[in-house]
DRENDO-1510 file (C-alpha; in Angstrom, 1 decimal, always signed):
<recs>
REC; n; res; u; v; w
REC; 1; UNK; -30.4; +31.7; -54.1 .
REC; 2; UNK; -27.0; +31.4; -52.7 .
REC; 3; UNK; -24.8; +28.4; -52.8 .
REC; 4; UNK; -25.0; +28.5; -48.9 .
REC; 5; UNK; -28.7; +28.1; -49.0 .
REC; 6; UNK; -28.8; +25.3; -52.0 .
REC; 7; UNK; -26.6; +23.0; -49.3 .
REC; 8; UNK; -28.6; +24.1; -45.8 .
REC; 9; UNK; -29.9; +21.0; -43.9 .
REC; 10; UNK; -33.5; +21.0; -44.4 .
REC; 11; UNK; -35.3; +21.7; -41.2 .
REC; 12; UNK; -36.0; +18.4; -38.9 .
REC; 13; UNK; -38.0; +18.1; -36.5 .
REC; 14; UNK; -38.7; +14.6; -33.7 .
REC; 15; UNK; -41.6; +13.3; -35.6 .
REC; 16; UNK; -39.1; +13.1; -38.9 .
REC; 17; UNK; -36.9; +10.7; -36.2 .
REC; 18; UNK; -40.2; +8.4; -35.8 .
REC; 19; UNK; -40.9; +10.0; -32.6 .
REC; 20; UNK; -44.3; +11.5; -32.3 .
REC; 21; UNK; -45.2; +13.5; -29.2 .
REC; 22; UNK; -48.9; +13.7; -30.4 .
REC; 23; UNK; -49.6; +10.1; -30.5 .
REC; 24; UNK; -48.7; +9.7; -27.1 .
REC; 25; UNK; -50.7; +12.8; -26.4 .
REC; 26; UNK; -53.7; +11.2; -27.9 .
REC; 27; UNK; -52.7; +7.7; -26.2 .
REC; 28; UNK; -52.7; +9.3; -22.7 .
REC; 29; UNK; -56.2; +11.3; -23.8 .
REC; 30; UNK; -57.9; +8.0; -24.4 .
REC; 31; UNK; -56.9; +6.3; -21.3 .
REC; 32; UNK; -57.4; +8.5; -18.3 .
REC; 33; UNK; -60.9; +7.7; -17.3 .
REC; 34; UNK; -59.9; +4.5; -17.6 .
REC; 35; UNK; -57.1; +4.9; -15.2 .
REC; 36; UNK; -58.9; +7.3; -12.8 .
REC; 37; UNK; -61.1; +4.2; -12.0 .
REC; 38; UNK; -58.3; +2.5; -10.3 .
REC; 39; UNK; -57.3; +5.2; -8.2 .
REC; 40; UNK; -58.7; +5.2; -4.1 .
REC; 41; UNK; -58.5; +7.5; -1.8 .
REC; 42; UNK; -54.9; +7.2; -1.1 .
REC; 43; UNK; -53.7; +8.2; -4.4 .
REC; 44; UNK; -52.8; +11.7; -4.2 .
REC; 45; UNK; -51.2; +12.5; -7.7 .
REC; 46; UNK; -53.4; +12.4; -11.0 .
REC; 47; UNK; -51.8; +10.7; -14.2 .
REC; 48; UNK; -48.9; +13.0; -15.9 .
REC; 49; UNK; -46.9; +14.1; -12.9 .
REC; 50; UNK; -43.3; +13.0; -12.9 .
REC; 51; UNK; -43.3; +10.8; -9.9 .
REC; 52; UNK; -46.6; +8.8; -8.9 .
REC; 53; UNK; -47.8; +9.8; -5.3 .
REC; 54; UNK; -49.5; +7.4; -2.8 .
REC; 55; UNK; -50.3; +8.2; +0.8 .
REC; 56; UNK; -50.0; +4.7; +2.7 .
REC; 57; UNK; -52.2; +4.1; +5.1 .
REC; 58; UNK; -50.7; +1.8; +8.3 .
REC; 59; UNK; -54.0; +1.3; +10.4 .
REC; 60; UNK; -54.8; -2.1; +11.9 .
REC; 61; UNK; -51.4; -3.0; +11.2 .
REC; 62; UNK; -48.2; -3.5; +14.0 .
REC; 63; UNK; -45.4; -3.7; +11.8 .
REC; 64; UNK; -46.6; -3.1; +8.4 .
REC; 65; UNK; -43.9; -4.8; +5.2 .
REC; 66; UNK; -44.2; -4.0; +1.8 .
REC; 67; UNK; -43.9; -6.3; -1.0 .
REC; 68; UNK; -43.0; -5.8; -4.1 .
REC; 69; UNK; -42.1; -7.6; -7.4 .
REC; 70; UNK; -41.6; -7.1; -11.1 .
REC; 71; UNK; -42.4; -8.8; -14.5 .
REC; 72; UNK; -43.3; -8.9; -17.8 .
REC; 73; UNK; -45.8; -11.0; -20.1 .
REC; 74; UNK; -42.9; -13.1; -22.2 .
REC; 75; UNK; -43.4; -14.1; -25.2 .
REC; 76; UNK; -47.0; -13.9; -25.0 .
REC; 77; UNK; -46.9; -10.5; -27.0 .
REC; 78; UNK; -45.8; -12.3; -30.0 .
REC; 79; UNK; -49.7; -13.3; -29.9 .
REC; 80; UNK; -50.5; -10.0; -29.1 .
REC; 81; UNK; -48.8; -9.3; -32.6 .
REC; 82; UNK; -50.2; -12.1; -34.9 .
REC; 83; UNK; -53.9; -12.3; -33.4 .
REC; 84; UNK; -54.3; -7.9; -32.8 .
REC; 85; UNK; -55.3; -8.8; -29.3 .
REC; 86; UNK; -54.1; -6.0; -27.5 .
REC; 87; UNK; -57.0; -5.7; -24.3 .
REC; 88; UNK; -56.0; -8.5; -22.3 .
REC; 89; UNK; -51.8; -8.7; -22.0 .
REC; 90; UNK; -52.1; -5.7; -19.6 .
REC; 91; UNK; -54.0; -8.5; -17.6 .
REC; 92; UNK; -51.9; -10.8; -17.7 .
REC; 93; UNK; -49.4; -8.5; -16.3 .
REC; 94; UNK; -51.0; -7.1; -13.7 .
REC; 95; UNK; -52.3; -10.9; -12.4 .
REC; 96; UNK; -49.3; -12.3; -12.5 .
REC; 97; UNK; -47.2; -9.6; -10.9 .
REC; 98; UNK; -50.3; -9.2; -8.1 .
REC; 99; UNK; -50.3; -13.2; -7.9 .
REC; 100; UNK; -45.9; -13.4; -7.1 .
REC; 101; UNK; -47.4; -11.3; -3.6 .
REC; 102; UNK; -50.2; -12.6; -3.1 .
REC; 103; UNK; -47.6; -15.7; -2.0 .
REC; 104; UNK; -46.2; -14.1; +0.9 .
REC; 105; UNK; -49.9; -13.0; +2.0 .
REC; 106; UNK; -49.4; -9.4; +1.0 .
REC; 107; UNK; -52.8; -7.2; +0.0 .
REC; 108; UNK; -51.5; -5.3; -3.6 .
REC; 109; UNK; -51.8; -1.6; -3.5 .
REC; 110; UNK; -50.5; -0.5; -6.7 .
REC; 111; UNK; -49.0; -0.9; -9.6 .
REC; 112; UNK; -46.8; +0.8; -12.3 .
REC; 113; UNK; -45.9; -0.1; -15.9 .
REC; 114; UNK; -43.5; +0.5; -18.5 .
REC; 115; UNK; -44.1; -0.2; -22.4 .
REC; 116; UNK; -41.8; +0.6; -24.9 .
REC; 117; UNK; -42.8; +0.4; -28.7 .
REC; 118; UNK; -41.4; +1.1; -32.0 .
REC; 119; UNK; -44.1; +3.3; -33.4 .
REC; 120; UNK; -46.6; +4.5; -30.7 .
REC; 121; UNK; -49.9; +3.9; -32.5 .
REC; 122; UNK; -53.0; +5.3; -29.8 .
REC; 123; UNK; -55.7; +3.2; -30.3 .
REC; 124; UNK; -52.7; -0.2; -29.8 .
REC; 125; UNK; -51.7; +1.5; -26.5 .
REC; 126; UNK; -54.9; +2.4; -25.2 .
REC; 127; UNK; -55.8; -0.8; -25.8 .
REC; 128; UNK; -53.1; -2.2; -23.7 .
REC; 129; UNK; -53.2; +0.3; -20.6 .
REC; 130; UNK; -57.0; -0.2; -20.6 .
REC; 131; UNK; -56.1; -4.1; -19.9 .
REC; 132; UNK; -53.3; -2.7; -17.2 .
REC; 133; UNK; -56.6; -0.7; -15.4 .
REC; 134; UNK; -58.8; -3.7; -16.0 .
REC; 135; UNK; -56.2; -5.8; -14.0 .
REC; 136; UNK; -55.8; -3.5; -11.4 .
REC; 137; UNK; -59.6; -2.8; -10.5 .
REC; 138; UNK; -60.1; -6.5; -10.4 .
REC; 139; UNK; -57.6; -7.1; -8.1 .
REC; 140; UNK; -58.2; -4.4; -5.8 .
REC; 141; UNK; -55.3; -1.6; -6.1 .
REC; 142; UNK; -54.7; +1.7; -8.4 .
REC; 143; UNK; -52.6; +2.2; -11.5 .
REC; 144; UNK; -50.8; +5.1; -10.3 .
REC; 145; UNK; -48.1; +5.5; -12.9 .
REC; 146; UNK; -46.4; +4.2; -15.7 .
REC; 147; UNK; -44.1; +5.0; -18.6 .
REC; 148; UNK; -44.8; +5.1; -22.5 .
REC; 149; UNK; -41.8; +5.1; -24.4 .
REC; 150; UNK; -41.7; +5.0; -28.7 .
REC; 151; UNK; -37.8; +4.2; -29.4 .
REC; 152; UNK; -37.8; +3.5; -33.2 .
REC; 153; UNK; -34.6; +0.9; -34.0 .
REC; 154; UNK; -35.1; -0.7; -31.2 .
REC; 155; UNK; -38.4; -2.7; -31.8 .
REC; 156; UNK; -40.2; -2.7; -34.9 .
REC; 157; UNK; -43.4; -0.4; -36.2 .
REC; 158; UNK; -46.3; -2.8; -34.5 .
REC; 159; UNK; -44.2; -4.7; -31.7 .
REC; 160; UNK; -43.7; -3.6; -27.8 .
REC; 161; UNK; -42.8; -4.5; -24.7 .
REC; 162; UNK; -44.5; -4.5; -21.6 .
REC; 163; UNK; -43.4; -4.9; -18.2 .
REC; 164; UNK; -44.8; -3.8; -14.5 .
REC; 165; UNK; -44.0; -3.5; -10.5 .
REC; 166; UNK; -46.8; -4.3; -8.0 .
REC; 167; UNK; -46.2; -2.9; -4.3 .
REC; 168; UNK; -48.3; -4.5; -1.6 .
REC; 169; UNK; -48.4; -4.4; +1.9 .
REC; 170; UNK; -48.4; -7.2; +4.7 .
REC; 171; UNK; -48.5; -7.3; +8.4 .
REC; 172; UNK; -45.0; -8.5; +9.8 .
REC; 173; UNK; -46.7; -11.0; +11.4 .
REC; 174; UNK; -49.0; -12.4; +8.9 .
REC; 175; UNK; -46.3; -12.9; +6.7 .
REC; 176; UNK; -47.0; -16.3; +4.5 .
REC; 177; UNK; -43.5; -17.9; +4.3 .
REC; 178; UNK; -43.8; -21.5; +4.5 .
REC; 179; UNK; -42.1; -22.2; +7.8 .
REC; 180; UNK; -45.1; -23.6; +10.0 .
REC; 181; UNK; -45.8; -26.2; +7.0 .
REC; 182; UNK; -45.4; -30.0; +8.3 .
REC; 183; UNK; -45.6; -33.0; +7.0 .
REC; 184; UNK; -49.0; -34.3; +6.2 .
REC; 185; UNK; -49.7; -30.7; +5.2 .
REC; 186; UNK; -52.5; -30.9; +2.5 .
REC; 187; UNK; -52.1; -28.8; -0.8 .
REC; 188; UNK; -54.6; -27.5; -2.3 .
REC; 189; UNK; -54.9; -26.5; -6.2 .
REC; 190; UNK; -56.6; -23.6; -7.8 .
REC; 191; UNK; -57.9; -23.5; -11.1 .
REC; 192; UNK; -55.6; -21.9; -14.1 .
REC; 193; UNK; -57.8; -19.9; -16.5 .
REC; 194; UNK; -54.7; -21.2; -19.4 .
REC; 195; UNK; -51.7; -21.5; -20.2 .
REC; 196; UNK; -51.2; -18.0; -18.2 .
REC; 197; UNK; -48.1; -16.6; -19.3 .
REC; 198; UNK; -45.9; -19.3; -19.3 .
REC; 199; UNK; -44.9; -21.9; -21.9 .
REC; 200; UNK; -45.8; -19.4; -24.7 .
REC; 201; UNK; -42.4; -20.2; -27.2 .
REC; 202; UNK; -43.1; -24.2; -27.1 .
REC; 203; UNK; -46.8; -23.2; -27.5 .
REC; 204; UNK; -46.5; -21.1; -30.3 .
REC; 205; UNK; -43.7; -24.0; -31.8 .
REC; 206; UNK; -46.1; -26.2; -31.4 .
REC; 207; UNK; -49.6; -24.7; -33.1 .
REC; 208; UNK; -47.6; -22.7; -36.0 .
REC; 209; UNK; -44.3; -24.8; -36.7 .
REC; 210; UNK; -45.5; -28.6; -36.3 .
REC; 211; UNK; -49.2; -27.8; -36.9 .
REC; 212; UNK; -48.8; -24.8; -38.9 .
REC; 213; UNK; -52.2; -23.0; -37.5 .
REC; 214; UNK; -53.2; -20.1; -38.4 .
REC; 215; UNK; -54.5; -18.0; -35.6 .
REC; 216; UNK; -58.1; -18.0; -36.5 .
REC; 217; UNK; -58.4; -21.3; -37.4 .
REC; 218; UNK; -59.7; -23.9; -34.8 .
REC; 219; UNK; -57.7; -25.4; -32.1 .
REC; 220; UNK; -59.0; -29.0; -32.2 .
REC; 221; UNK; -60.8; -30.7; -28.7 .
REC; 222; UNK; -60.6; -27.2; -27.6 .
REC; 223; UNK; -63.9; -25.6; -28.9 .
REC; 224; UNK; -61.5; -22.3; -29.6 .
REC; 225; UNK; -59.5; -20.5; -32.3 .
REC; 226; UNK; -56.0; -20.7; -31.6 .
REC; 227; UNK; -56.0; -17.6; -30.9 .
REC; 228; UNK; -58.7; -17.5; -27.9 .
REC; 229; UNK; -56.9; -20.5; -26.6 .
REC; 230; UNK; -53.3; -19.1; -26.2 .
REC; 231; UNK; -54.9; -15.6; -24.9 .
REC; 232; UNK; -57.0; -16.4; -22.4 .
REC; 233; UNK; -56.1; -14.0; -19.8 .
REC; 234; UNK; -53.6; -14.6; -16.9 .
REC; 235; UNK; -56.1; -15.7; -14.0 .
REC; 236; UNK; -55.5; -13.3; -10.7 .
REC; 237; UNK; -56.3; -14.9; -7.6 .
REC; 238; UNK; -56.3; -11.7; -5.2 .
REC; 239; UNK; -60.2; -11.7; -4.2 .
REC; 240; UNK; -60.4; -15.5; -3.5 .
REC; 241; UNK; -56.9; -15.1; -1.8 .
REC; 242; UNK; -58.0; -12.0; +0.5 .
REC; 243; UNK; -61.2; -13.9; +1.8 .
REC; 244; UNK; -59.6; -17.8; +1.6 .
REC; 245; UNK; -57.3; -16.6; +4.5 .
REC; 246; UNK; -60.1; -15.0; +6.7 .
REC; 247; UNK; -61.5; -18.5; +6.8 .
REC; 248; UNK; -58.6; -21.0; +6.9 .
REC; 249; UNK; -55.4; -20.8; +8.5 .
REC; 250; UNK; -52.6; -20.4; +5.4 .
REC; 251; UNK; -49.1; -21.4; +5.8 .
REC; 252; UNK; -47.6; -21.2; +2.5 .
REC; 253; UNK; -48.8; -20.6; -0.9 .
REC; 254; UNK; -47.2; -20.9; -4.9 .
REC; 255; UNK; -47.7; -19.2; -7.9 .
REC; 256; UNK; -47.5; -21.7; -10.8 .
REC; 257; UNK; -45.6; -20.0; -13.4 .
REC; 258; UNK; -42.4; -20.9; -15.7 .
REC; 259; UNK; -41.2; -24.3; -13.9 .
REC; 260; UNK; -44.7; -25.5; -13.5 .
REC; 261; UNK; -45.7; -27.0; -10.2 .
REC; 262; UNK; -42.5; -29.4; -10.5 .
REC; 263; UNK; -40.0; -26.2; -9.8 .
REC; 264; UNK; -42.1; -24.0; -8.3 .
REC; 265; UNK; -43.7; -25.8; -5.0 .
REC; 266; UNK; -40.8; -26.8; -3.4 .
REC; 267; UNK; -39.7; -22.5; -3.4 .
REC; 268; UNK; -42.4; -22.4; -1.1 .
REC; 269; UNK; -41.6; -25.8; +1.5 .
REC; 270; UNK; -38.7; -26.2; +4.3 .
REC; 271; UNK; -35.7; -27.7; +2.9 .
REC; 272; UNK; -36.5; -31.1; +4.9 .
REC; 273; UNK; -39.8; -31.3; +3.0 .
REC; 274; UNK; -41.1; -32.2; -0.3 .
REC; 275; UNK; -44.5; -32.8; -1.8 .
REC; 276; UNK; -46.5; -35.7; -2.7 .
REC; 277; UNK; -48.4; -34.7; -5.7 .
REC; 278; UNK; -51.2; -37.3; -7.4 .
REC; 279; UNK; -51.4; -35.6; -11.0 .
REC; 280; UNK; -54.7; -37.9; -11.6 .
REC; 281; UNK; -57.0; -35.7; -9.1 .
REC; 282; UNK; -57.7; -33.1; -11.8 .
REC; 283; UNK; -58.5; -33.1; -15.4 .
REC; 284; UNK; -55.6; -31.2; -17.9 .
REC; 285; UNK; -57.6; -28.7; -19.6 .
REC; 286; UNK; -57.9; -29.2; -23.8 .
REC; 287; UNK; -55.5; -26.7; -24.6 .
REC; 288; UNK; -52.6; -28.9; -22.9 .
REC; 289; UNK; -54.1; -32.1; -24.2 .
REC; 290; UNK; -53.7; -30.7; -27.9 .
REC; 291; UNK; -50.4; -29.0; -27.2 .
REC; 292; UNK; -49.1; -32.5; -25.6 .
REC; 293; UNK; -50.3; -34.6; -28.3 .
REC; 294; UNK; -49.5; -31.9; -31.0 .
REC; 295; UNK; -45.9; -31.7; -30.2 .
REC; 296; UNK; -44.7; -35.2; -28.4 .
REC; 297; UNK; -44.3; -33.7; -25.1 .
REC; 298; UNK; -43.0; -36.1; -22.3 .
REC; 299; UNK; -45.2; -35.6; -19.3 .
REC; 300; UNK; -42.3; -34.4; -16.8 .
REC; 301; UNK; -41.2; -31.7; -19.4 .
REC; 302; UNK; -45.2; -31.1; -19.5 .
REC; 303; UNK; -45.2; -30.1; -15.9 .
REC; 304; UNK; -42.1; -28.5; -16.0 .
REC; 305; UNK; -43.0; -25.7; -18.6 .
REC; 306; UNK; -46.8; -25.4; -18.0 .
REC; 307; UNK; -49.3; -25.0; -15.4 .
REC; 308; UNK; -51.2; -27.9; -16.9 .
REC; 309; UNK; -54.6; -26.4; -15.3 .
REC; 310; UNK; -53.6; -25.7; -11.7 .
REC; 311; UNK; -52.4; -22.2; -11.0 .
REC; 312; UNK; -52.0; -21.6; -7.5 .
REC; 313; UNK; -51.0; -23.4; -4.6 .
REC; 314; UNK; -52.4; -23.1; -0.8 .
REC; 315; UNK; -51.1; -25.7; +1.7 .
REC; 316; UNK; -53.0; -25.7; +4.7 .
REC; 317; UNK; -53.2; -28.1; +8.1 .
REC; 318; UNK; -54.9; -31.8; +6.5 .
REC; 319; UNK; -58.2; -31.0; +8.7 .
REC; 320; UNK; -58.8; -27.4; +7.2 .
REC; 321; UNK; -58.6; -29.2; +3.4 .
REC; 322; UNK; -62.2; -29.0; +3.2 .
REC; 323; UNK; -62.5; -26.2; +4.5 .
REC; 324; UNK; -60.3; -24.8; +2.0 .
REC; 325; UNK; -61.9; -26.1; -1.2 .
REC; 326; UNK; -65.5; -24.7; +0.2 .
REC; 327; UNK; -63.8; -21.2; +0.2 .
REC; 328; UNK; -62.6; -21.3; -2.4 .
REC; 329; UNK; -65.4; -22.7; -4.4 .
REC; 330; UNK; -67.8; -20.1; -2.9 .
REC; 331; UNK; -65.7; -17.3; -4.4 .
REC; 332; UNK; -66.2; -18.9; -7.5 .
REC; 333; UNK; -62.6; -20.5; -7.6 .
REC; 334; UNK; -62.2; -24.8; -8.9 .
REC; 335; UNK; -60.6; -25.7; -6.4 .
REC; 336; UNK; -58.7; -29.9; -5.7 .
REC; 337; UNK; -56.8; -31.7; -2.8 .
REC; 338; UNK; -53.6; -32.7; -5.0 .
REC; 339; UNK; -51.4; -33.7; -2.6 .
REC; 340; UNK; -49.8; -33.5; +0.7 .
REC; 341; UNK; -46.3; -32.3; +2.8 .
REC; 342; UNK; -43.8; -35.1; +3.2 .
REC; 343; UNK; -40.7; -35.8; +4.8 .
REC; 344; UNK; -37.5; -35.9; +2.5 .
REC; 345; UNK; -35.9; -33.9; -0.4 .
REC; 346; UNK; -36.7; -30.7; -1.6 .
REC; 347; UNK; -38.3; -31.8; -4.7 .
REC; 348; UNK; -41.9; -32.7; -6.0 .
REC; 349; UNK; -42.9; -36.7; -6.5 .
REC; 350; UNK; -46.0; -37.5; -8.5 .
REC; 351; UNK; -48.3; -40.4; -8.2 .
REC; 352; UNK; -50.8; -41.3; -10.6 .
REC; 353; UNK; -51.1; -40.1; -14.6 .
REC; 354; UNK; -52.0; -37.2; -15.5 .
REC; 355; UNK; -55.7; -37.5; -16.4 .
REC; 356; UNK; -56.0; -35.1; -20.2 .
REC; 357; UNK; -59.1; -34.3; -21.7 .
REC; 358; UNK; -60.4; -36.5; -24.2 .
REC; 359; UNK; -61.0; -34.5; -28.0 .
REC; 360; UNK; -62.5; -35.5; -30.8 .
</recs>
């Protein structure tokens, strides 16, 4: 052996790097059924090509507008992490993303994701794009792309990131934007299924730094683990939302998320009108009441980092309230007059306490 051979670099290959081709391979393998179920008609390009293909279809539509948004789950994953929960963030990700359009009336078409981990391990990201078609197929539109990318160094072994782009479509001139809504308008709450994904690094404060929880171990009043309670999926309101307007005349519409109902109703009112909101009319689910008493929580710092049970907004004409909530309800939906349109700042004013559920 010569002296030249004692000192040659041994070969190195991707995988010696910590990137490994074959896991994705096997990742992409386990998912495609899955994803296949999403797709309609329209989508003309099967999983794996480099650019996602859909053939938009205008019909029944004057001026057709597409509407689009982006997001990610937050710090949500972290749970993802401790509990091994992987099935239901892709959820979350798609609801919320298919919710943000839903606002400004828009029918969701489809949706793309990007998740970036440290070690791509298959069954973990099958688990999560599984959740993604999931999502997708419940609200109505076709997972049409996506990128998987393992960048060791940048995250570590069992931790990703996960974020997504919905694209929707909306007449021109059904275009929900708030600006018929007068005063005396009612406003009508929907149901949250949880926390959502919102709130998650006072949450997670809360139940493992002041409470120190474990994950399995019981939340109390709730009737859950910890970890059930913080991971109940994101609730996506696109089928009640698609029939809710063939019924009732819309004019604006909120997604509840990080603000709570405090910063994110008046996004959706003129600037000459605010909202009357009577926080007694619905009950706070457990999980807030625990994470409220748990942690000392003021009330308006409550409402201003979760959802605190209500999840989405409609404000419709006072006379089509009931209307509304019948709608609503039949699509399977809880639905509550809160409140009502007024005249004067830009802001949200609350009447009455909010009413929490009682716990042992």
């Amino acid at each position: 052996m010569t002296k030249d051979d004692k000192n040659k670099q041994p070969e190195l290959r991707y995988a010696d790097a910590g990137v490994n081709i074959d896991a994705a391979d096997e990742a992409l393998g386990q998912i495609k059924e899955d994803v296949r179920r999403t797709f309609d008609d329209r989508v003309l390009q099967d999983i794996g090509s480099f650019g996602a293909m859909y053939r938009f279809d205008p019909a029944g539509m004057d001026e057709p507008v597409l509407v689009s948004s982006v997001d990610g789950v937050g710090t949500k994953l972290k749970l993802a992490f401790m509990t091994g929960i992987h099935d239901t963030v892709g959820i979350d990700l798609v609801a919320h993303c298919v919710n943000d359009i839903l606002v400004q009336g828009a029918r969701p078409l489809y949706f793309l994701d990007y998740l970036a981990c440290g070690k791509l391990q298959p069954d973990m990201i099958a688990s999560v794009i599984r959740g993604l078609a999931n999502g997708c197929r419940y609200a109505g539109c076709s997972l049409i792309g996506g990128e998987t990318a393992e960048m060791p160094g940048m995250y570590a072994d069992e931790e990703y990131d996960l974020a997504g782009t919905i694209v929707g479509v909306v007449d021109r001139a059904n275009i929900v934007d708030g600006s018929t809504i007068n005063e005396g308008d009612a406003i009508i709450g929907l149901r949250s299924s949880g926390l959502h994904t919102n709130g998650y690094s006072l949450a997670r404060h809360i139940c493992f730094e002041i409470a120190k929880l474990d994950v399995d171990d019981p939340m109390p009043g709730t009737g859950k683990t910890v970890a059930k309670a913080l991971m109940e999926p994101h609730q996506s309101y696109s089928w009640p939302i698609q029939i809710l307007k063939k019924i009732v005349k819309v004019k604006g519409m909120t997604h509840i998320t990080g603000g709570g109902i405090t910063d994110n109703l008046p996004r959706t009112l003129p600037d000459s009108l605010g909202a009357s909101v009577d926080a007694s009319v619905w009950e706070v689910p457990p999980v807030f009441t625990y994470l409220q008493k748990t942690g000392n929580v003021p009330d308006d710092d409550m409402l201003r980092t979760f959802n605190m049970g209500i999840g989405y907004l409609v404000i419709v004409a006072a006379e089509d309230s009931n209307a509304t909530i019948d709608a609503a309800e039949q699509t399977g939906q809880s639905a509550h007059l809160i409140g009502h349109v007024v005249k004067g700042k830009n802001e949200v004013s609350y009447t009455g306490n909010l009413r929490y559920a009682t716990s042992d």
